[in-house]
C-alpha positions as CSV (number, residue, x, y, z in Angstrom):
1,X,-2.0,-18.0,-16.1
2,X,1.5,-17.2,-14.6
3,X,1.7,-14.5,-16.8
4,X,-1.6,-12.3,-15.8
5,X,-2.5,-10.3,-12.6
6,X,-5.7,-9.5,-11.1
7,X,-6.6,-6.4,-10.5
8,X,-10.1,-5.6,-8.6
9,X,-11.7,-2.2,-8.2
10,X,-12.7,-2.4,-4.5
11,X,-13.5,1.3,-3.9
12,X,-17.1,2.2,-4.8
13,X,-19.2,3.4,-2.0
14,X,-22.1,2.2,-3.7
15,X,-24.8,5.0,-2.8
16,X,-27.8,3.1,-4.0
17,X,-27.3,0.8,-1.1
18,X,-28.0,3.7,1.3
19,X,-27.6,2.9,4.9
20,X,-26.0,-0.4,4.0
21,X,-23.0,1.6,2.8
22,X,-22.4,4.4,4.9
23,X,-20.1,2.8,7.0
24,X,-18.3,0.4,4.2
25,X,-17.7,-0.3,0.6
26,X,-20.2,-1.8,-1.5
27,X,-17.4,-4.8,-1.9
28,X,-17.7,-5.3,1.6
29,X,-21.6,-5.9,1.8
30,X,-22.6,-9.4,3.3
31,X,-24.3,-11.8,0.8
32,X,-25.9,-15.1,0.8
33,X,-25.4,-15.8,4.4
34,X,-21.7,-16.1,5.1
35,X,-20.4,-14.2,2.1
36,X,-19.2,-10.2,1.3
37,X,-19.9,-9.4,-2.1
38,X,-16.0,-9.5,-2.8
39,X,-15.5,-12.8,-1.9
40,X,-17.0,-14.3,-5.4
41,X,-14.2,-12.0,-7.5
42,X,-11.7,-13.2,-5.1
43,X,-12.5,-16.3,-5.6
44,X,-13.0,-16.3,-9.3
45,X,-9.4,-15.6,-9.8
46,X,-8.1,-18.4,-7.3
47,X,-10.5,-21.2,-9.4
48,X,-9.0,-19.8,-12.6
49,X,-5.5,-19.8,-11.4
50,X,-5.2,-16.1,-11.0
51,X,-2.8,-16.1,-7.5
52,X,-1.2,-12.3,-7.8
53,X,-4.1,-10.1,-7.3
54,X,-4.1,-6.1,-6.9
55,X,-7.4,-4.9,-4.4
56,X,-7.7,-1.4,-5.3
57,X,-9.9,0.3,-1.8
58,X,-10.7,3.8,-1.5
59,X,-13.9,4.4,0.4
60,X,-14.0,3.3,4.1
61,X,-11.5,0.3,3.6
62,X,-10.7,-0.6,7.1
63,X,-13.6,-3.7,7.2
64,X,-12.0,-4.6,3.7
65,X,-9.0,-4.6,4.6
66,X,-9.5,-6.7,8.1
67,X,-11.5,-9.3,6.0
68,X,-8.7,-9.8,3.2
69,X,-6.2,-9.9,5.1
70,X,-3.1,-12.1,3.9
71,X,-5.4,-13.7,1.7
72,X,-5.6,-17.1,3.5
73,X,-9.1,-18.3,2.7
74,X,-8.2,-18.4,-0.7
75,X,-5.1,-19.6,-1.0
76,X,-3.7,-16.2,-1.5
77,X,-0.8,-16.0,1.6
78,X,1.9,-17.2,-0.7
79,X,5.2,-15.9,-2.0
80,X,6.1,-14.5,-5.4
81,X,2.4,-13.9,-5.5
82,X,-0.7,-13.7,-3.0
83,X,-2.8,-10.4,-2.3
84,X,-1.9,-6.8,-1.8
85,X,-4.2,-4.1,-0.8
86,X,-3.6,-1.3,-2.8
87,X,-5.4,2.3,-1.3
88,X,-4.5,5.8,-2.1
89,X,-1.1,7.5,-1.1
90,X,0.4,10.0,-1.1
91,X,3.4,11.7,-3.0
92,X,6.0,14.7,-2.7
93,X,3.7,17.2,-4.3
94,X,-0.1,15.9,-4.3
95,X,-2.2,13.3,-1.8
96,X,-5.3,12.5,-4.2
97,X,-8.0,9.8,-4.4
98,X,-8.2,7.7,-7.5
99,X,-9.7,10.1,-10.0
100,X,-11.9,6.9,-11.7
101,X,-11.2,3.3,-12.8
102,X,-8.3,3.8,-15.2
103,X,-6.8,6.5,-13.1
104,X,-6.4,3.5,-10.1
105,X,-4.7,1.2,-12.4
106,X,-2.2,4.2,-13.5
107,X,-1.5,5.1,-10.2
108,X,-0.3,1.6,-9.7
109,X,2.1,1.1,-12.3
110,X,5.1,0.7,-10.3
111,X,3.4,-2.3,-8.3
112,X,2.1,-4.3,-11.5
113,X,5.7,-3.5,-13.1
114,X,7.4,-5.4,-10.0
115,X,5.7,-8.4,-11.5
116,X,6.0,-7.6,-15.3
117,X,2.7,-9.6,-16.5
118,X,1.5,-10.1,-20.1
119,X,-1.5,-9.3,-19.3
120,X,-3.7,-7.6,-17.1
121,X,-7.4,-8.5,-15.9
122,X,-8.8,-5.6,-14.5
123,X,-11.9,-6.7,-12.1
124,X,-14.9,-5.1,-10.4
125,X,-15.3,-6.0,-6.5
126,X,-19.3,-5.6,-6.6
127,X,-20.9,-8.2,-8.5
128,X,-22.3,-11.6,-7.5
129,X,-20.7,-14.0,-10.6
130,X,-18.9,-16.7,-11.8
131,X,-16.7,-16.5,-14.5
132,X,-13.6,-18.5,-15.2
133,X,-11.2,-15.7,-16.2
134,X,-8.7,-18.6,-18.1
135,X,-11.3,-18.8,-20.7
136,X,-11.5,-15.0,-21.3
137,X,-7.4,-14.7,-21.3
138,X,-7.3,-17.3,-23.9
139,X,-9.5,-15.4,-26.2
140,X,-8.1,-12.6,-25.7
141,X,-5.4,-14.1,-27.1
142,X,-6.7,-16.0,-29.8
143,X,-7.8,-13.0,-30.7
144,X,-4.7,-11.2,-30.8
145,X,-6.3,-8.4,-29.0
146,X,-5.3,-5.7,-27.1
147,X,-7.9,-5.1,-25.2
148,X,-11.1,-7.2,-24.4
149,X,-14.5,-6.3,-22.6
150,X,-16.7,-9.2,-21.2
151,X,-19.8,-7.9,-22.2
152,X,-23.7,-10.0,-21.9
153,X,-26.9,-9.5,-23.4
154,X,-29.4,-7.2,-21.7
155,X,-32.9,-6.5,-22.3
156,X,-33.2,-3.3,-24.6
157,X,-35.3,-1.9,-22.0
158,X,-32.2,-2.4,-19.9
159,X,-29.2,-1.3,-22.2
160,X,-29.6,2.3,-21.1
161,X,-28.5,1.5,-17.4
162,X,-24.8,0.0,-19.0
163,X,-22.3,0.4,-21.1
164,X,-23.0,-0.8,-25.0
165,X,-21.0,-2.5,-27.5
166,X,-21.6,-2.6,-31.4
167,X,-19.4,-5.9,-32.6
168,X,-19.1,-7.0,-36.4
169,X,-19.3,-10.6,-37.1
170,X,-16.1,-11.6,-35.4
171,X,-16.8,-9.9,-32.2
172,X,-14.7,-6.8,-32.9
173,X,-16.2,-4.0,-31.1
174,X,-16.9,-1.1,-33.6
175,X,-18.7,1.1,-31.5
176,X,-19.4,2.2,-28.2
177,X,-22.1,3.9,-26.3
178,X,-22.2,5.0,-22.3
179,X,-25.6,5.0,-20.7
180,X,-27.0,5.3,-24.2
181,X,-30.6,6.9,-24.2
182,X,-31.6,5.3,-27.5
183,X,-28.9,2.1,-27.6
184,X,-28.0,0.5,-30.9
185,X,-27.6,-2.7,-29.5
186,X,-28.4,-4.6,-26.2
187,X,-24.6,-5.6,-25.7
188,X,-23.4,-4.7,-22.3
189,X,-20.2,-4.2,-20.9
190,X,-19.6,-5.7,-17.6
191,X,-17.0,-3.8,-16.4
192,X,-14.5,-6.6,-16.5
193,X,-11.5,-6.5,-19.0
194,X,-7.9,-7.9,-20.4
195,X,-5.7,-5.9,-21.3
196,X,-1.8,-6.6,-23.0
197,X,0.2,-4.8,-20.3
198,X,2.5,-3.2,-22.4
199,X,0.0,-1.7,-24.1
200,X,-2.9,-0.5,-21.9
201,X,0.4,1.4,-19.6
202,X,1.1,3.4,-22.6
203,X,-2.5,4.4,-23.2
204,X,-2.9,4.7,-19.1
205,X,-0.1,7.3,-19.2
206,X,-1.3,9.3,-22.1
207,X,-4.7,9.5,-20.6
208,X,-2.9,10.6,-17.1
209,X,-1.4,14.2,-18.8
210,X,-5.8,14.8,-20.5
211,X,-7.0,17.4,-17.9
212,X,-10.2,17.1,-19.4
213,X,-10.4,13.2,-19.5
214,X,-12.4,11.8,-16.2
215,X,-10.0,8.7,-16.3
216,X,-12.4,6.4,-16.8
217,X,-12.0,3.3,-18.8
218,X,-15.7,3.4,-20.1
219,X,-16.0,6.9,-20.4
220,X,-12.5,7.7,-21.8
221,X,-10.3,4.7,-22.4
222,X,-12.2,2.5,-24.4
223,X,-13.4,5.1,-27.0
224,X,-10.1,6.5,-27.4
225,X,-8.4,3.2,-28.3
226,X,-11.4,1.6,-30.3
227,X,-10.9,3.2,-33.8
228,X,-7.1,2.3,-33.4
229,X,-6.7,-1.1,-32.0
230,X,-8.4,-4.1,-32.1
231,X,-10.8,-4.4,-28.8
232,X,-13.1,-7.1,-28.3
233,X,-16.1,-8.1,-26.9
234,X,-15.7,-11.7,-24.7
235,X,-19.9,-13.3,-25.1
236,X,-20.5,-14.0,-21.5
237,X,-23.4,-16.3,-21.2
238,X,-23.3,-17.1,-17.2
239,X,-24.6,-15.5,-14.2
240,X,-24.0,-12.5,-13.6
241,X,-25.7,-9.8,-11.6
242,X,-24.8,-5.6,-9.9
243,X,-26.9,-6.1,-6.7
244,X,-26.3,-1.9,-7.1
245,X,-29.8,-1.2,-5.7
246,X,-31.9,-2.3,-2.6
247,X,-34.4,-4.1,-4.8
248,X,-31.5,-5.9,-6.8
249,X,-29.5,-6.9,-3.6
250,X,-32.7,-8.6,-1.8
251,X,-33.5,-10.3,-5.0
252,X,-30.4,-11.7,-5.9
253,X,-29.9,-12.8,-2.2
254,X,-33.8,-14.6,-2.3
255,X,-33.0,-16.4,-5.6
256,X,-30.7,-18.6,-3.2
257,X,-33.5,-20.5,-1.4
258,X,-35.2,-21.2,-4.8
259,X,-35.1,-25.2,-5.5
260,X,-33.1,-24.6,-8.4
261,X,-31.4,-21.0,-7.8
262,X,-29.9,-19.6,-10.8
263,X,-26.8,-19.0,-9.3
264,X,-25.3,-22.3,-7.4
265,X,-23.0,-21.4,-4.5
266,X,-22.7,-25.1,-3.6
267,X,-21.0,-25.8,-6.5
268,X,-18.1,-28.2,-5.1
269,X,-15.8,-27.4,-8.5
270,X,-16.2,-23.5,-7.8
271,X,-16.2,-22.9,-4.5
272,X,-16.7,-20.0,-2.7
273,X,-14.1,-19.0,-0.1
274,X,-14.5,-16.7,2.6
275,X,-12.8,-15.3,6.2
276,X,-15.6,-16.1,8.8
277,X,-16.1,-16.2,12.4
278,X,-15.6,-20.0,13.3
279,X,-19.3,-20.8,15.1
280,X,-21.3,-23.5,16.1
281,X,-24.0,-25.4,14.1
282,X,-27.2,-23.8,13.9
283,X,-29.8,-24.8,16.4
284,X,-33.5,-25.1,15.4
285,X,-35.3,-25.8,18.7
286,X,-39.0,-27.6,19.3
287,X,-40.7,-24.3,19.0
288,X,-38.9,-23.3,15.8
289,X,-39.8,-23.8,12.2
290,X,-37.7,-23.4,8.8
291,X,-39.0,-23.5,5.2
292,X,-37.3,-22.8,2.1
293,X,-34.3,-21.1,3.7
294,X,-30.5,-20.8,4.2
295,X,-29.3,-20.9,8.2
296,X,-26.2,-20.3,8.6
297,X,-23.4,-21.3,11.4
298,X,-24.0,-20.4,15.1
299,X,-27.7,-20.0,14.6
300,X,-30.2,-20.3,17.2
301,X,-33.5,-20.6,15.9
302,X,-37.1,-20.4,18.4
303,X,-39.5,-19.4,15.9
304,X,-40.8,-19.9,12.1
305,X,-38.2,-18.5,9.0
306,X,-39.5,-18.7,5.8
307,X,-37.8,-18.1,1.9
308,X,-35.2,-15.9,3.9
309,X,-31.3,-15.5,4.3
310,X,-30.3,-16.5,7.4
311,X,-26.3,-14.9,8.5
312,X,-24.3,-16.4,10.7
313,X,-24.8,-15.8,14.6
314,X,-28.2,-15.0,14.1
315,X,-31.1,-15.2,16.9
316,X,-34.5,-16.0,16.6
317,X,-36.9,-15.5,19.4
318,X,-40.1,-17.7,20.9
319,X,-43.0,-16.8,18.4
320,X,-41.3,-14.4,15.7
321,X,-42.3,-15.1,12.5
322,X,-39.1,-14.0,9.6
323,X,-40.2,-14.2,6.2
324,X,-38.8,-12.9,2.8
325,X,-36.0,-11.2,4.6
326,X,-32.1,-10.9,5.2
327,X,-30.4,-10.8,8.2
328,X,-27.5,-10.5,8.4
329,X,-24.6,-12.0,10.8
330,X,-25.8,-11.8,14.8
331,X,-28.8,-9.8,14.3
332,X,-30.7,-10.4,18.3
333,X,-34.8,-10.9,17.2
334,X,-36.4,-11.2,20.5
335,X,-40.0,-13.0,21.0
336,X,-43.1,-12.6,19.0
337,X,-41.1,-10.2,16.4
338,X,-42.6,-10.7,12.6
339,X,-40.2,-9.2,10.2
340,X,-41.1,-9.3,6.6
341,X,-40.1,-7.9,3.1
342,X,-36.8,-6.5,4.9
343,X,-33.3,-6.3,5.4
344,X,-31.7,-6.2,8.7
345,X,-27.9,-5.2,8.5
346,X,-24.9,-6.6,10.7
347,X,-25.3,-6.1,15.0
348,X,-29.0,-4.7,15.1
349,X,-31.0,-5.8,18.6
350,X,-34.3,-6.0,17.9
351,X,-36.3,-6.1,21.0
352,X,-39.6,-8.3,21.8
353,X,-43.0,-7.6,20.2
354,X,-41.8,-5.7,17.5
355,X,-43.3,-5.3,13.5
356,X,-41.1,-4.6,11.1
357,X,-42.2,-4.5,6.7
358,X,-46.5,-4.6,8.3
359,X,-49.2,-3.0,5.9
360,X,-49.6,-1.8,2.7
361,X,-46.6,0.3,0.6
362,X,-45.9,4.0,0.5
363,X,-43.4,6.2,-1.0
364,X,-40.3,7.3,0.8
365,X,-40.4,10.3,2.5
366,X,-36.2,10.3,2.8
367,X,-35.3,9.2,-0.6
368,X,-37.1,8.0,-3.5
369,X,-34.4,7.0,-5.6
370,X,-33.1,4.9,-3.3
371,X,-35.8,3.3,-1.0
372,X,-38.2,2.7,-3.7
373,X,-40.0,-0.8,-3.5
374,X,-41.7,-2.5,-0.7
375,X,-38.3,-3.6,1.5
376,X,-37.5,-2.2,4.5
377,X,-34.1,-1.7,5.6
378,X,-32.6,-1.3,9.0
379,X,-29.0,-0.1,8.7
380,X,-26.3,-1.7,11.7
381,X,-25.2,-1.4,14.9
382,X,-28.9,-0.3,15.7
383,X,-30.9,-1.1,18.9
384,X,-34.9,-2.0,18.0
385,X,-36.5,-1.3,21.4
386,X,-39.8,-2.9,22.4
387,X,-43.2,-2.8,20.7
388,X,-42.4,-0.9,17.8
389,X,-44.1,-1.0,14.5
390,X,-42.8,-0.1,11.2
391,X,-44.5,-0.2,7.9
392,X,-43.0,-0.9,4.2
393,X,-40.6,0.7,2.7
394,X,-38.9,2.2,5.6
395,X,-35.3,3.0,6.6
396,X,-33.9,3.1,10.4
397,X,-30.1,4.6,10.3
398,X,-27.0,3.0,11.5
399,X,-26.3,3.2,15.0
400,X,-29.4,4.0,16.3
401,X,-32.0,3.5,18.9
402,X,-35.4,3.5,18.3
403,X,-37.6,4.2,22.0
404,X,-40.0,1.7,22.4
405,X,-43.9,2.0,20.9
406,X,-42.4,4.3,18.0
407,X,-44.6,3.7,15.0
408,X,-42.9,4.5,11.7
409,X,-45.5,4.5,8.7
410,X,-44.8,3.1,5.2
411,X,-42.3,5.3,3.8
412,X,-41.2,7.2,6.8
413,X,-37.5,7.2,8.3
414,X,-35.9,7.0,11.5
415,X,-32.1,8.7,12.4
């Protein structure tokens, strides 16, 4: 794998998130207790011997940027290879975000040049996988291909959310369809790719001088190139999941305290690495109580937690109940708080004698399309005073303080 660099997409906001990503990058979101979404990419490469990688940031990158660092967790502080954070820059005649996916990669030409690769693998800093990229090269490869898609079977109910490749017997991709409304086959594109450098920089550099191409590799690249060269689709049968939305980010974080989840972190030949906050080990006093959960470091727990994600730091008072939630790292829940059906995002107080995910659901009154299930979801930095109560489906901003006794019904808002 000397000859291929890594190459994740690290700048998506991720709007369907809401408050979770107002003030950083989907990439950036905790996960599964300890994690940030871009930690399982990151560490994808390093356990399939990918150790130059590219992080391409745009939007709010300065937590992204803290948490990478040098790379050190993963074995990524080394020379003639390691971690670089690539953002936005400027030149002599234009300062300009990257314009979409395939646009980011061309305006970093000059840094993958410096390392003249093969081959590229051009990464998505959002999902929760595993994947050992060796295995897709090597097909690549085999195939003598010029470009390669890891793509997975959907349900056909689902196809019209992705991406969709038509193959022929030998996985050659024939077709291709984007957000298809009546899909001919239920072939997904991942958004994860090799590509034979010398190649794909040509193609990049035509598309760059298309004023009416939006720069996209789905949307532009990969139907340009597909009746010309030979693109295939890699069969990815693992776990893979785009924790895009509220509902699929709770989910996806709950399937961890199942007895046999369906994606195993505690895998001790793929590890997951990460840049933490060195803490103690949790505490679970007399009064407290844990069932079918995941507590992390520097935990101190007084009450009962139950089928919930537990993040580093956390408190939990004298008689609050936590169930089918996730909190993340040093969330303060006082005494005789019950939380359920919720997420609770980074440094939010919540005072004693509070309710939080209580009574029946109701429509958002903010935004349907993004707070639309039962969760309720408290952004960070946010001060829960006393005796409040909140219903289902409700959203409190970031950095904010709700008075105490405020009552927010199912579906309401607070900002």
């Amino acid at each position: 794998m000397t000859n291929v660099l890594g190459l994740i997409l690290a700048g998506g906001q991720g709007t369907r998130l809401g408050v979770l990503t107002e003030k950083i990058p989907k990439p950036a979101v905790q996960f599964g207790g300890k994690y940030r979404i871009i930690d399982f990419t990151l560490s994808n490469c390093v356990n399939s011997g990918i150790y130059r990688i590219g992080v391409l940031t745009q939007y709010r990158p300065h937590l992204l940027n803290k948490h990478i660092g040098i790379g050190k967790p993963w074995d990524l502080d080394r020379k003639g290879g390691g971690v670089t954070i690539l953002q936005p820059y400027s030149t002599l005649t234009e300062s300009v975000w990257y314009k979409g996916t395939a646009d980011a990669i061309y305006q970093n030409i000059e840094y993958i040049d410096e390392y003249n690769p093969e081959y590229i693998v051009v990464l998505s800093g959002d999902h929760i996988y595993s994947m050992d990229y060796s295995e897709f090269v090597y097909y690549h490869v085999s195939k003598g291909a010029l470009a390669t898609i890891a793509c997975m079977e959907v349900p056909l109910s689902e196809a019209h959310r992705f991406g969709i490749m038509i193959t022929d017997i030998d996985n050659r991709i024939v077709d291709f369809q984007e957000k298809p409304k009546q899909p001919k086959s239920n072939m997904a594109s991942l958004g994860i790719y090799v590509f034979t450098w010398n190649f794909i920089k040509q193609v990049l550099i035509e598309d760059a001088k298309d004023d009416s191409s939006e720069h996209d590799f789905g949307k532009n690249i990969i139907p340009k190139i597909l009746s010309t060269e030979k693109v295939y689709a890699f069969p990815f049968e693992g776990y893979w999941q785009d924790v895009g939305t509220i509902t699929s980010y709770w989910e996806t974080n709950l399937e961890l305290v199942r007895p046999i989840p369906p994606f195993n972190i505690h895998d001790p030949n793929w590890r997951i690495y990460t840049r933490s906050e060195e803490m103690q080990p949790a505490y679970i006093s007399s009064s407290g109580e844990v069932r079918n959960s995941i507590i992390s470091e520097g935990c101190e727990i007084y009450g009962l937690v139950q089928n919930s994600i537990i993040s580093q730091g956390v408190n939990i008072g004298v008689g609050s109940i936590v169930k089918n939630s996730v909190i993340m790292t040093k969330v303060e829940i006082g005494d005789n708080v019950i939380i359920e059906d919720a997420i609770i995002a980074e440094n939010t107080i919540i005072k004693n004698n509070c309710k939080i995910g209580i009574g029946e659901f109701a429509e958002s009154k903010y935004d349907k399309k993004v707070y639309n299930s039962h969760i309720s979801v408290i952004g960070m930095d946010s001060i829960i005073e006393e005796n409040c109560e909140f219903g289902k489906n409700i959203v409190v901003g970031n950095d904010t303080v709700v008075p105490s006794g405020t009552k927010i019904e199912s579906g309401g808002f607070f900002f």
